[in-house]
C-alpha positions in Angstrom: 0.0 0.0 0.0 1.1 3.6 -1.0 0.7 6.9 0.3 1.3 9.3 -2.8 1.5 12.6 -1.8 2.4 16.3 -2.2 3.1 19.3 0.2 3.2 22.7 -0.3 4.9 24.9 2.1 5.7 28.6 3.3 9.5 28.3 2.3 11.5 29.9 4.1 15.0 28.4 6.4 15.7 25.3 6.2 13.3 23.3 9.2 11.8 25.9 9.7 9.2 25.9 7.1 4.8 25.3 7.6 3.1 23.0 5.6 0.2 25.5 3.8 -1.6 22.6 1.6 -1.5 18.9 1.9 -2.5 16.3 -0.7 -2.4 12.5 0.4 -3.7 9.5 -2.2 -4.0 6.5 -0.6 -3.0 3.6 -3.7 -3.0 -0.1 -3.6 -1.5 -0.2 -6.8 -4.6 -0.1 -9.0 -6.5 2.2 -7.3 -6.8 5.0 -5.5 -8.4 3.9 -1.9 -8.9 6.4 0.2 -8.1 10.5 0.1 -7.3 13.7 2.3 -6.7 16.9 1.2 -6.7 20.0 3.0 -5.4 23.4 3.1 -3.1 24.1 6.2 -2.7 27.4 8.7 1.5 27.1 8.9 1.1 29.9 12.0 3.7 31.3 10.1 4.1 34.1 7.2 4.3 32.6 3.6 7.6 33.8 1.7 6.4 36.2 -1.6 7.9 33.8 -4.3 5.9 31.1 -2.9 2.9 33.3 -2.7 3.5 33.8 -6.4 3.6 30.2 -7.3 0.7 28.4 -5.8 -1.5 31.7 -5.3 -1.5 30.1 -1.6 -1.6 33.2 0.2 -2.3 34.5 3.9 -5.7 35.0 4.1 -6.8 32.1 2.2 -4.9 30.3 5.4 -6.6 32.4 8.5 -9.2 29.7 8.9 -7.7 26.4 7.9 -7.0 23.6 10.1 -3.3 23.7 12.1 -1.0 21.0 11.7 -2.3 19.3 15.2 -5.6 19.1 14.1 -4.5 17.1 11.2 -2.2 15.1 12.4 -4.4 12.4 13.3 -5.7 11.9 10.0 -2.5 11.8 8.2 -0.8 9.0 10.5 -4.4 7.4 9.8 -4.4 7.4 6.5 -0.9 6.2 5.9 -0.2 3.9 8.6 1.1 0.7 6.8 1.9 2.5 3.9 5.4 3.1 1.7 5.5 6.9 1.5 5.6 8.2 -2.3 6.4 12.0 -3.7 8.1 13.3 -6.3 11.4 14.5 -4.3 10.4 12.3 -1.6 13.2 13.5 0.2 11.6 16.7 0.9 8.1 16.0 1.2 9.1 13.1 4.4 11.9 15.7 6.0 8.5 18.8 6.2 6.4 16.4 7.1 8.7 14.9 10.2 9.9 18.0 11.7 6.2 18.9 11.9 5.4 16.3 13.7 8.7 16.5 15.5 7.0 20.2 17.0 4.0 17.8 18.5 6.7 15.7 20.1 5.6 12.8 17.9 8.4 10.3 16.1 6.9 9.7 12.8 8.5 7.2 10.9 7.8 6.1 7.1 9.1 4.2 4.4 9.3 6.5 1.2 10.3 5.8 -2.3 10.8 8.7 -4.6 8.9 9.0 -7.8 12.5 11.1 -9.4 14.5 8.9 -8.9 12.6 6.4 -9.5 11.7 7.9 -13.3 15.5 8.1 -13.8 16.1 4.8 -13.8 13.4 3.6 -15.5 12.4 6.9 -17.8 16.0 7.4 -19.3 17.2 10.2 -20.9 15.2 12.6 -20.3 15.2 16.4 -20.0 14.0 17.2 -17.4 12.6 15.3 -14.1 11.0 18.4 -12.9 6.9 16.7 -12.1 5.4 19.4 -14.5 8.3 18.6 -17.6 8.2 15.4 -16.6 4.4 14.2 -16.9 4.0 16.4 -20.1 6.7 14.6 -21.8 4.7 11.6 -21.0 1.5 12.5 -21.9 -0.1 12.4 -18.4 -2.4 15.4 -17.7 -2.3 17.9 -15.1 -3.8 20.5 -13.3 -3.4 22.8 -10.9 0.6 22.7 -11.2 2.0 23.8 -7.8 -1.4 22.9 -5.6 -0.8 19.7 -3.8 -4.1 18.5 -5.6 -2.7 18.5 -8.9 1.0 17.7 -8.5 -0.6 14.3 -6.0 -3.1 13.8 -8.8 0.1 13.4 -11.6 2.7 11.8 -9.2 -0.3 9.3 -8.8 -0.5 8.6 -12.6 3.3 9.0 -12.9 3.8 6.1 -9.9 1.4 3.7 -12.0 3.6 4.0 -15.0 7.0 3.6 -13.4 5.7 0.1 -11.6 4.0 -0.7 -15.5 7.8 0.1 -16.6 9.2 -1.9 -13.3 9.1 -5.3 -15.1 11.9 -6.8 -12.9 9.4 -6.0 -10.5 11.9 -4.6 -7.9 9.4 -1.8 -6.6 7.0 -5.0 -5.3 10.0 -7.4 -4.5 11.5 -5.4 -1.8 8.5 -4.0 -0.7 6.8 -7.8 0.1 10.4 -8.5 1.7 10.6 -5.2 3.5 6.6 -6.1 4.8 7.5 -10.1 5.5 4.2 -11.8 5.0 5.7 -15.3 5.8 2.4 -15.5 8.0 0.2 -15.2 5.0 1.2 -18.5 4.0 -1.6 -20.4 5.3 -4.2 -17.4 5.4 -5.5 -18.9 0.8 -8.6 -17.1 1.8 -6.8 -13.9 2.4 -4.3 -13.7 -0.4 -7.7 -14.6 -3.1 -10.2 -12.1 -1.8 -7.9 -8.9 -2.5 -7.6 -10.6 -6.1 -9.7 -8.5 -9.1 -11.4 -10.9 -11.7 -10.4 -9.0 -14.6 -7.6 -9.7 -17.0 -3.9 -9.4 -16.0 -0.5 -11.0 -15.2 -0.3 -12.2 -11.6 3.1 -12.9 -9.6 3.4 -15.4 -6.7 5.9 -14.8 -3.9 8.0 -16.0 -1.3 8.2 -14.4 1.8 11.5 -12.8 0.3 10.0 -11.1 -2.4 11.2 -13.8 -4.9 8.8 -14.5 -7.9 8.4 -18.4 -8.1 5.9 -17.9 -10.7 4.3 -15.7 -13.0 1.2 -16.1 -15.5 -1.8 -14.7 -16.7 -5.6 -15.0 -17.2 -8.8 -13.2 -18.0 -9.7 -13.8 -14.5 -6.8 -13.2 -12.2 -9.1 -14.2 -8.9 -10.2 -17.6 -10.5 -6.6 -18.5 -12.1 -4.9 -18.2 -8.4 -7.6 -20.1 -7.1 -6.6 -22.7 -9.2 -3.2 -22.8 -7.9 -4.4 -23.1 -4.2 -6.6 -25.6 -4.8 -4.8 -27.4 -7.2 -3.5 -31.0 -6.7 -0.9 -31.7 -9.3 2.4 -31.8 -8.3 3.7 -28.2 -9.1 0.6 -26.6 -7.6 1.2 -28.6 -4.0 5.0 -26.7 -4.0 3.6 -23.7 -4.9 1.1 -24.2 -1.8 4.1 -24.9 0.7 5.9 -21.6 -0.6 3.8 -18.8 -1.7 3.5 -16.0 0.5 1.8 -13.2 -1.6 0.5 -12.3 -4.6 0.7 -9.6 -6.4 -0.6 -8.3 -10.0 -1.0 -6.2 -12.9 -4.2 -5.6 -15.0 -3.6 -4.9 -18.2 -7.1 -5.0 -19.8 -6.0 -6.4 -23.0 -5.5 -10.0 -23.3 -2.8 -9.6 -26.3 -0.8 -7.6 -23.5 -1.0 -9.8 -20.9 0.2 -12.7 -23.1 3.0 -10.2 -23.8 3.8 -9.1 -20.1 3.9 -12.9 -19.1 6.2 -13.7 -22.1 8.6 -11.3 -21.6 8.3 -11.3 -17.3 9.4 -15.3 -16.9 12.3 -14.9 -19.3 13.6 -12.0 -17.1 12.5 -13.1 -13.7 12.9 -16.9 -14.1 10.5 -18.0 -11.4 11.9 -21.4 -10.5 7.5 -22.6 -11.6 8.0 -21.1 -15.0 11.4 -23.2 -16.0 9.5 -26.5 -15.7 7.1 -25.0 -18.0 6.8 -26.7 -21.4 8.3 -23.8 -23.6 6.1 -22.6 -27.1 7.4 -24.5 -29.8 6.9 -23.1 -33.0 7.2 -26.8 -35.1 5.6 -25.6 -38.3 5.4 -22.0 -40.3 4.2 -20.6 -43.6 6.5 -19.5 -46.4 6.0 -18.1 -50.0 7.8 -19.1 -52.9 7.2 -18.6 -57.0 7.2 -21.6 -58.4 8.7 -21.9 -62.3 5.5 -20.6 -63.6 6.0 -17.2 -61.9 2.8 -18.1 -59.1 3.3 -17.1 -55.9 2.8 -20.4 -53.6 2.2 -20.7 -49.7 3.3 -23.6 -48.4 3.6 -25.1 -44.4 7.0 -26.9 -43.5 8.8 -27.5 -40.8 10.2 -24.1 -39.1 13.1 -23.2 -39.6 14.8 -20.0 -38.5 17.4 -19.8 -41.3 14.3 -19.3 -43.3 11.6 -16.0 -43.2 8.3 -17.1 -42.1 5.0 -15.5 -42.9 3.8 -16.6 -39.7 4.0 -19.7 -37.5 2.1 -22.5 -35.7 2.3 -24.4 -32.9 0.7 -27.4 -34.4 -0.1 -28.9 -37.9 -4.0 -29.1 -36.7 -3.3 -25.3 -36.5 -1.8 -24.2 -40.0 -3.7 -26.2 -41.8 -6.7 -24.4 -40.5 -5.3 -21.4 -41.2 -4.7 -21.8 -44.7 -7.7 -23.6 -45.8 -9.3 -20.1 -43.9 -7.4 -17.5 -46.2 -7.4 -19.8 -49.4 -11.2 -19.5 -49.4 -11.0 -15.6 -48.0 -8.6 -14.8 -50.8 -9.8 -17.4 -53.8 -6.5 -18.6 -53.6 -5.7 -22.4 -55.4 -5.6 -25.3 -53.0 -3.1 -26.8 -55.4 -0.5 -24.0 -55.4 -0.8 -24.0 -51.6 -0.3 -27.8 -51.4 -3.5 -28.4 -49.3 -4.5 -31.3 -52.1 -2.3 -33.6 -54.4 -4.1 -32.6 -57.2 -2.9 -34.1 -61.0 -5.0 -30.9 -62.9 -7.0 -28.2 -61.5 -8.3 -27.8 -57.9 -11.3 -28.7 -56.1 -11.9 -24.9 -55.6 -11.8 -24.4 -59.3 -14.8 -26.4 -60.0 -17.0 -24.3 -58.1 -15.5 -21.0 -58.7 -13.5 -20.5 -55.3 -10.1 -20.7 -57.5 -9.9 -19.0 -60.8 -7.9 -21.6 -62.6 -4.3 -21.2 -61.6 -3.6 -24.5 -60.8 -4.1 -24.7 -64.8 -2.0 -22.0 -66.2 -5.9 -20.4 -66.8 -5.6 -17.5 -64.2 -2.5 -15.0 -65.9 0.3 -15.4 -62.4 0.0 -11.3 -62.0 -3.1 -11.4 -61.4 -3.6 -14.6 -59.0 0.0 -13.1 -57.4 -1.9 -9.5 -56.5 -4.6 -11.7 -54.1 -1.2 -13.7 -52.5 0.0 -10.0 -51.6 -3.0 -8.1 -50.3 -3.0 -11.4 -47.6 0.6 -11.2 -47.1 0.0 -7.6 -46.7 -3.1 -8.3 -43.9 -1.5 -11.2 -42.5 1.9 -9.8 -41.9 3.5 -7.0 -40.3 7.0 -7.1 -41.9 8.5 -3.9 -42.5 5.3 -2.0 -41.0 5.2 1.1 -38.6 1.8 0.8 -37.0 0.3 1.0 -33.3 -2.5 -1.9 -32.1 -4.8 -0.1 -30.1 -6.7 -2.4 -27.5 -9.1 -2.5 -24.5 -7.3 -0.2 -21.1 -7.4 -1.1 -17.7 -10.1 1.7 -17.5 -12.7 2.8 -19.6 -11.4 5.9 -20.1 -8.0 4.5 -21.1 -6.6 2.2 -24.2 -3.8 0.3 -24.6 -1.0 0.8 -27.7 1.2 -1.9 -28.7 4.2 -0.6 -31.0 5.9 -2.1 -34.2 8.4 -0.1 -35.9 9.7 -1.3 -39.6 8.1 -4.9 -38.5 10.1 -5.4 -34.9 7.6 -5.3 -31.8 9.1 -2.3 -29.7 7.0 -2.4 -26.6 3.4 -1.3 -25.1 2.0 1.3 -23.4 -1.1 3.0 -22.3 -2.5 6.1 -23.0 -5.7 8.5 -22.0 -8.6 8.8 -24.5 -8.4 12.6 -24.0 -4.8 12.2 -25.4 -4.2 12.0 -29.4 -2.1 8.8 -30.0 -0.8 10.4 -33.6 2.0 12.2 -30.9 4.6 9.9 -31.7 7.1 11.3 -29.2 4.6 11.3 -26.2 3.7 7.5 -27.4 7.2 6.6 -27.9 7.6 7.7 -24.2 5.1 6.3 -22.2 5.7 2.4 -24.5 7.3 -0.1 -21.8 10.3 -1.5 -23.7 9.9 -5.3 -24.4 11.9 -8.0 -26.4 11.6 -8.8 -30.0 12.0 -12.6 -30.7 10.2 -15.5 -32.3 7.8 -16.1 -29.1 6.2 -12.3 -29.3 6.4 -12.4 -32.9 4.0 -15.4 -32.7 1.6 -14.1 -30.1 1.1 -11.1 -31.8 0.3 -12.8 -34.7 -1.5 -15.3 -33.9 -3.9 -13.0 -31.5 -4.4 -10.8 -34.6 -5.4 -14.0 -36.6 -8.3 -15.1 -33.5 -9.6 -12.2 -31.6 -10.1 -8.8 -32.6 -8.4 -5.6 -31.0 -10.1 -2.1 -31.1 -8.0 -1.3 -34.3 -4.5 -0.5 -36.0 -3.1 2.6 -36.8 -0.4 2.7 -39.6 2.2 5.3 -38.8 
């Protein structure tokens, strides 16, 4: 649990400044839980430059709340909680010394949404909050209130632990936390669980990920594993101490996330795993009549694939499905043994190229618009799918045909920025495995649509 927050003081010397606004957001990682704002009397004056740059001025202050009468609330409201700001540093040291004036010890963890952005936001700028979160595309308001700079470190935050995907923000927080006494407590770890789509990660009472995967229903899937009674799922049992997760809304990125998280993280549950093996793909080839044939063999990575297949069952189907889509000859794409013309030519499906009938520039032109459908080889375009919010959508980026990353972006925010989309993309791993799941998700379901760049 985080408390996200942002405080605006008098200025002034150094521990000697008043707290004059106060914004705390309550965040369990998802969602925002809980909330307090309030303006603050610092029983101090309020240094002109500040004056000038929240329009937090003197009289606004004569009849708000003093620190003490706060106090209560803010230990409330982030008791249990990992302290987060943007210059955390700050925020914790105003924040102490006031309560340091009530004779009270308060005592936080805090992680720091700056440095934080450094390491996993390179190269930018500026790490200023307002530079910052407009280079990213994240909206604000109210720059220099506590409100608005705790409303954007709050949308910053959930795109650094989207970034995180060694997942070291939620490792050494479950260590720093030690829920070794969750173990037992399957009822607990379940009910805090959403049943929406995601990537999940099961922990040991060190942090460590023993196991990552994903599902369209997070709460069921884990359920699974706790009530399971195959081998794996009974060690999983005697280990697991937490679990923690992502939603992603879109199924095609959670099939990403999961790919790309167990090759990094190599939970000791994911080796035993039997890896995706891609034993057949589709190729193209002219044969010596100048006709462009598609033909399923054996993969092999010496050799550029159209697309591939886990399974013959699989490719087969496939093209049987876009020789009828694209009146393509069942002959030329070796579906039959045929000694003259096709099947499909008899009742009109194929136009007679497995005869010499159909002129080969002509049959050819229906071979590329499917290769150009089917394939995103040398392409620049975004897949836009469902958010984790219905208010947000999720971008998946290919550049010149190589899978670059995903991100997620506001509705209220054009997409055609390319910079701004570029910046907020999570960097992922191009290989044969994404390559594949991107392809074949494109092939079965259908995303909210693709936007050629």
């Amino acid at each position: 649990m985080y408390a996200i927050l942002d405080i605006e003081t008098t200025g002034g010397k150094y521990n000697e400044e008043g707290i004059t606004e106060i914004a705390i957001y309550k965040y369990d990682g998802h969602k925002v839980v809980d909330r307090f704002i309030s303006l603050v009397n610092p029983e101090r004056e309020i240094q002109p430059f500040v004056v000038n740059l929240t329009g937090i001025n003197n009289n606004m202050l004569r009849t708000a709340p003093k620190f003490y009468e706060v106090a209560k609330r803010i230990v409330e409201i982030t008791e249990g909680c990992i302290i987060v700001a943007h210059n955390s540093q700050f925020d914790y040291r105003i924040l102490r010394t006031e309560f340091r004036r009530l004779g009270y010890d308060y005592k936080r963890k805090t992680l720091c949404t700056v440095e934080l952005s450094k390491r996993l936001i390179p190269g930018k700028e500026s790490y200023s909050l307002g530079k910052l979160v407009r280079s990213l595309g994240i909206p604000v308001s109210d720059r220099h209130r506590a409100n608005g700079d705790a409303q954007a470190t709050v949308k910053l935050f959930k795109l650094l632990l989207t970034k995180d995907t060694s997942k070291t923000i939620v490792q050494g927080i479950i260590k720093k936390e030690n829920l070794s006494q969750l173990t037992p407590k399957f009822l607990d770890i379940i009910e805090q669980l959403p049943a929406s789509t995601g990537v999940y990660y099961i922990h040991k009472n060190n942090g460590e990920i023993i196991y990552i995967g994903k599902s369209k229903n997070i709460k069921r899937r884990v359920n699974q594993h706790l009530t399971g009674t195959a081998g794996k799922a009974k060690k999983i049992q005697k280990e697991i101490s937490a679990v923690t997760y992502e939603e992603t809304g879109s199924e095609l990125i959670a099939m990403l996330k999961e790919s790309e998280e167990i090759k990094m993280n190599k939970p000791v549950y994911n080796r035993s795993q039997k890896k995706t093996i891609f034993n057949y793909s589709l190729y193209e080839y002219p044969d010596e009549n100048g006709y462009l044939n598609l033909k399923i063999d054996k993969a092999d990575a010496r050799k550029k694939a159209i697309t591939s297949f886990s399974s013959i069952e699989e490719a087969k189907n496939f093209l049987y499905k876009i020789t009828d889509d694209f009146n393509l000859c069942q002959k030329l794409n070796g579906l039959h043994d045929y000694k003259l013309q096709c099947f499909g030519y008899s009742i009109n499906q194929c136009f007679g190229a497995c005869i010499l009938k159909e002129p080969a520039d002509e049959y050819n032109k229906r071979v590329e618009d499917f290769l150009k459908q089917h394939s995103y080889k040398n392409q620049h375009m975004v897949i836009v799918d469902k958010g984790r919010e219905i208010d947000e959508r999720s971008a998946i980026l290919i550049e010149n045909g190589i899978y670059k990353g995903f991100g997620f972006y506001n509705l209220n925010y054009q997409i055609n920025n390319f910079e701004i989309l570029k910046s907020v993309i999570t960097p992922m791993q191009n290989n044969r495995d994404v390559q594949y799941i991107i392809q074949s998700y494109l092939r079965k379901k259908k995303v909210v649509k693709i936007i050629n760049l």
